[in-house]
N, C-alpha and C positions, 0 to 999 in steps of 0.2 A: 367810563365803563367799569374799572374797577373788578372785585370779585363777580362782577355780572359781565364780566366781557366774555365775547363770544371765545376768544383765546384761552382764558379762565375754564371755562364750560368746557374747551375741547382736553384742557390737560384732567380735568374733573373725569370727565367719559371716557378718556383712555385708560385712568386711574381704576376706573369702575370694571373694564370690560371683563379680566382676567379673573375677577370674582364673582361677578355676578351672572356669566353667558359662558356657553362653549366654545373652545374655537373651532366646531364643526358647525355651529348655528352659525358666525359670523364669518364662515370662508363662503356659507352657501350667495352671501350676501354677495362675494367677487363674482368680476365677470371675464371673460368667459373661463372652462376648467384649465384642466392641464391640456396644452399642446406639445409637439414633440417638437424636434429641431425646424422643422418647416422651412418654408421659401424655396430656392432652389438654386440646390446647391451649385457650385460654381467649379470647376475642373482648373480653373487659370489661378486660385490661390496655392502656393506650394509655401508650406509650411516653411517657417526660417531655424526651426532646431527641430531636437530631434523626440521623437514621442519617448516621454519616459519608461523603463523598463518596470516592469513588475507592477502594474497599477493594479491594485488591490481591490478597485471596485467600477464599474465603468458604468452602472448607472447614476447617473445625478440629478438630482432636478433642482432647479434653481426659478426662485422668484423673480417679477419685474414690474414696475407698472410703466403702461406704453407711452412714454417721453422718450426727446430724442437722449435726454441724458443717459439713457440706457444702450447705445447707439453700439457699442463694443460687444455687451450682451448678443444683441438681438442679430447682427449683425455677424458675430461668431455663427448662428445657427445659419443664416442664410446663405454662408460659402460653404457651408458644412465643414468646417475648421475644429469642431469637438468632436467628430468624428476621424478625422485626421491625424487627432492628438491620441485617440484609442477612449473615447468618450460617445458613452449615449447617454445625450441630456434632454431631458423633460424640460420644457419652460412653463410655467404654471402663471399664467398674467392675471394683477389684480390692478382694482381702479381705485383703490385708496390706501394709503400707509397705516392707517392704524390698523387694515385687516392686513396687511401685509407683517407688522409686527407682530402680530398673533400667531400666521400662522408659521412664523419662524421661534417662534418662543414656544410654539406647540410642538415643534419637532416636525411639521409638514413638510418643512426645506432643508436642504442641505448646504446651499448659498444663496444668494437673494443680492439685487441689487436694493441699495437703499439710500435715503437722505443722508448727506456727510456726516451730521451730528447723530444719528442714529444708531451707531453701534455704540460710538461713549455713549448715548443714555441709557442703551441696553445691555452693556455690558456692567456700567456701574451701578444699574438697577435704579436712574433717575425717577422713573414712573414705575408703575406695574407692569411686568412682565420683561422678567430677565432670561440671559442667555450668553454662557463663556462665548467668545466671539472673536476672529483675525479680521481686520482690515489692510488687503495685503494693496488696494490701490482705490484709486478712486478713478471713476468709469469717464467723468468730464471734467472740465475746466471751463469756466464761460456760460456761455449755452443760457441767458435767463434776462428775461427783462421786466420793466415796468413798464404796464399797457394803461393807458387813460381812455374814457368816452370820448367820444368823439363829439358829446355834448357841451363837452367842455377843452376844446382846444382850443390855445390862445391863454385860457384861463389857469391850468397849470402849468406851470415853468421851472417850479423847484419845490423842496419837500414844503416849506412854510405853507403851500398852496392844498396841500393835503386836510387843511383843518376841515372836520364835521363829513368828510367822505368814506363810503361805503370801500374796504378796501381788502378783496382777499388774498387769502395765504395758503397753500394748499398744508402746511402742517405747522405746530408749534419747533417739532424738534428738523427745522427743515434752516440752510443759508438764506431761505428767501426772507424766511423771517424774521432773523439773526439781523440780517444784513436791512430791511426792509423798517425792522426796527431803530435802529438807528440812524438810517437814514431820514425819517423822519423827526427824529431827538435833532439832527443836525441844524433841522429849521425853525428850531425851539418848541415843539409839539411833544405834549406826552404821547404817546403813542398809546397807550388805555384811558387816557380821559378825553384825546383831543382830534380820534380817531376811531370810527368807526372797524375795527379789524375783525374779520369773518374768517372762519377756517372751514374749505371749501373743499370737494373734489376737484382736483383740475379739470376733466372734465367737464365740469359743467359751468367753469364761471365765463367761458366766452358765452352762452345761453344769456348767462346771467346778468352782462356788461350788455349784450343787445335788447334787453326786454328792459331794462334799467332797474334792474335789484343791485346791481355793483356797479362804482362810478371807477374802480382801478382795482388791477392784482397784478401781484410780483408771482411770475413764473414761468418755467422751462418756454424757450423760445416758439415755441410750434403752436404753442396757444396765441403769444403775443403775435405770431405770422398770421395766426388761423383769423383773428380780432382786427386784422386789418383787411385780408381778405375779402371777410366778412361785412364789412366796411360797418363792424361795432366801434373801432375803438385805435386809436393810434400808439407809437412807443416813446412814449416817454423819454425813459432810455435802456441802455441796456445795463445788464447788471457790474460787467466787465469795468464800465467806468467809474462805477463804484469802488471795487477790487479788483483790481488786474489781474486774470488768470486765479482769480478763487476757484476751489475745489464746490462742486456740485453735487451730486449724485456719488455712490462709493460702491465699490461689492466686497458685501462681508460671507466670509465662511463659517461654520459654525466649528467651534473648537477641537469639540469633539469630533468629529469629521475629518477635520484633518488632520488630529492627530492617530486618527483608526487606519487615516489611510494617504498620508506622506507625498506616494507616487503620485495618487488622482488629485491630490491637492500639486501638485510640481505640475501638472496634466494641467488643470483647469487655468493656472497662474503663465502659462505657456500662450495657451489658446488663447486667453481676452488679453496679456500683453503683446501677443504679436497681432492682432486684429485690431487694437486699438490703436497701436504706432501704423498700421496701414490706414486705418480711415483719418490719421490724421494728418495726414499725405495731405498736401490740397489738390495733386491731381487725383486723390480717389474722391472725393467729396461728391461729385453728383453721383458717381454709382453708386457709393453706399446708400445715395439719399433714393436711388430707385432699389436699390435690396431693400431698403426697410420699407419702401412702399407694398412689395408685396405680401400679398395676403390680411391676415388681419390684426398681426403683431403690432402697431400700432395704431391701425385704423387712419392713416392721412392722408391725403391727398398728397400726391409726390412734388407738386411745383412749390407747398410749404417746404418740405422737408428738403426740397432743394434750396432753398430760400435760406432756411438757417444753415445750411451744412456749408453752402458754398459762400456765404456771408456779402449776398449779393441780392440787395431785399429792397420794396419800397417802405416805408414805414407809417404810413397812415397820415404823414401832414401834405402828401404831394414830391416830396423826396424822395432819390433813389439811392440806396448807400451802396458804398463797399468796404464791407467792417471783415475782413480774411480770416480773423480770427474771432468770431463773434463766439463760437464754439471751439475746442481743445479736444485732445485726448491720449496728453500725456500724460499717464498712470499716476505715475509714484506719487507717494502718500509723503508729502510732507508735514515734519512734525509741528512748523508752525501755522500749519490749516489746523490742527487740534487742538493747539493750546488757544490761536485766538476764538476758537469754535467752543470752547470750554470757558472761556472767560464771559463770551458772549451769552454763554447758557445763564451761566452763573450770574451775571449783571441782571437777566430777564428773570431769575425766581424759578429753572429749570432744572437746577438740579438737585430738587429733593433736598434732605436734611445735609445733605454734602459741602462742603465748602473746601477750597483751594485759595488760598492764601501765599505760600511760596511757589518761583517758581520751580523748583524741584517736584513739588505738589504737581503743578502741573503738568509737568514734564514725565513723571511716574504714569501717571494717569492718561496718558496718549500713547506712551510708548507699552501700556499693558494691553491696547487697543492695537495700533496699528504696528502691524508686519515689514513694514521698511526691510527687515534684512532679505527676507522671502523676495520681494519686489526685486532690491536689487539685484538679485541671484540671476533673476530671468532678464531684466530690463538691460543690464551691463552690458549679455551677451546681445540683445533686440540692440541694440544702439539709443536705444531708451535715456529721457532725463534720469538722473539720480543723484544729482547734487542737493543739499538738505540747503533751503532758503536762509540765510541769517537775518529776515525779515519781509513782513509782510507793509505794504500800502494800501489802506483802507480809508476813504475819503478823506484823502488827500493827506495822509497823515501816517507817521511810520510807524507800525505796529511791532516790536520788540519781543519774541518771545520768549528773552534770556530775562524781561520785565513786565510781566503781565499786568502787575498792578499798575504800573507808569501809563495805561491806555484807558482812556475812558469817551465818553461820546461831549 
């Protein structure tokens, strides 16, 4: 595949958008506009601290595209807990990340959920279209699988089995990729000469696994649930056993934003860490997965989204699992989801003329990104994690973030 891989093509097109298009031509492209907190709201959440004093601005609107990784988001509007906090938020839903990068780099948002590698490349200006940026957590942990045809079960059983297969991704600067890439290196496969890689909207590749344009894709659980449902496509695996408790999905603020306005950023950081440590409760798990059923915040069918929340699924071979923690949603931003998420850019040709070589290098460059001290401000008092990992396990193998270069695939 080479300079012609569809991967190639999509870092080319994202590279091209912010020069050549507006970001008011390519929002019209999202679906649907802005909606407001929606669902309905709930009287039995009672806030665990206390709304901040003096909040400077209480409208906010905030991006998302409707995966369950956005689950803390989405899930904040529907017990009406931004409201609670002394927040009226807009939710503005888009169906693809590269309009979604746009229109935060255009100043359309104020915070946005996003792919984990996505504020480092946006913040250090990896591609086109930059923007100062906090990462004060990240929205999931887990939550993500590899789905196959169902044409072909039996026939894959490990990455090696992936040669000459149709395989999507829903973004270049995304873990699935990251992680999806390598996992294939694992099985001795170039991943651009020895693999078919497509970059896709997630929505459309269960379509596209059932009509048989894609034979596999790495992504958020609710598609790999939907592909089975469906009876497209079975799970492979999940992404979990790949990286145990990897960071997914993230919400970044925009800098300027919270530095204009302090309170409503303490306000918003309040509201998704205590809603997040509540749906990660395993007794809330099927109600959150019926709050995000309603309405059309993400458009799913509630017995999927209970399926991944409550981690009690069939999986497409005749199997019935129970995986409790298929999905997470404890916050805090660990520093070494950044640096191995930066090394992995870096090995993939992601980031730009840029190069990190020590780790100090890379450690400068997450810690200019991600909020940790903001996080644990709120999380200490939530009862929140917020101990910093002294390393990560990545198939099968200890990932060192005091040694970035000592990892390789």
């Amino acid at each position: 595949m080479g300079e012609t891989s569809a991967s190639a093509l999509s870092r080319r097109r994202l590279l091209g958008l912010g020069a050549s298009v507006s970001a008011a031509a390519l929002l019209s492209a999202c679906a649907p506009g802005p909606t407001g907190t929606g669902g309905t709201a709930s009287a039995d959440f009672t806030p665990s601290l206390d709304r901040p004093a003096g909040i400077e601005r209480t409208a906010v609107t905030i991006g998302y595209v409707p995966i369950t990784c956005g689950t803390p988001i989405v899930t904040a509007a529907a017990l009406g807990v931004y409201e609670k906090y002394g927040l009226d938020v807009t939710l503005r839903r888009y169906t693809g990340w590269a309009e979604l990068w746009i229109a935060f780099v255009a100043g359309e948002l104020d915070a946005t959920q996003m792919l984990a590698p996505m504020p480092l490349a946006i913040h250090h200006n990896f591609a086109s279209g930059r923007r100062d940026l906090r990462l004060p957590y990240v929205t999931n942990t887990n939550g993500n699988g590899i789905s196959v045809s169902r044409s072909l079960l039996g026939k894959v059983k490990g990455p090696e089995d992936f040669g000459g297969l149709r395989v999507g991704l829903p973004f270049d600067y995304s873990v699935h990729s990251l992680l999806m890439r390598d996992y294939l290196a694992s099985g001795g496969l170039d991943p651009d000469h020895d693999v078919d890689l497509r970059i896709m909207r997630p929505a459309d590749m269960v379509t596209a696994m059932a009509v048989g344009e894609l034979d596999a894709f790495c992504l958020p659980d609710q598609f790999n649930q939907r592909a089975v449902a469906e009876k497209a496509g079975f799970i492979h695996l999940l992404t979990k056993e790949l990286w145990p408790d990897h960071p997914c999905c993230s919400f970044a603020v925009a800098d300027d934003f919270a530095t204009a306005n302090p309170n409503t950023y303490t306000a918003l950081l309040r509201s998704l860490g205590d809603v997040a440590l509540w749906a990660d409760n395993p007794a809330h798990r099927a109600e959150t997965a019926g709050l995000m059923a309603q309405g059309s915040a993400l458009g799913m069918p509630q017995p999927v989204l209970t399926a991944v929340l409550t981690g009690k699924f069939p999986d497409g071979t005749g199997k019935k699992r129970s995986v409790p923690d298929r999905i997470g949603f404890q916050p805090y931003p660990h520093e070494s989801y950044g640096v191995w998420m930066l090394d992995a850019m870096q090995r993939q040709g992601l980031t730009g003329d840029q190069r990190f070589s020590r780790a100090d290098d890379y450690r400068d460059a997450v810690a200019t990104v991600f909020d940790s001290h903001a996080a644990t401000g709120v999380l200490d008092r939530l009862g929140g994690t917020t101990r910093e990992h002294t390393s990560e396990t990545v198939l099968g193998r200890t990932f060192d973030p005091r040694h970035p270069e000592k990892w390789s695939v």
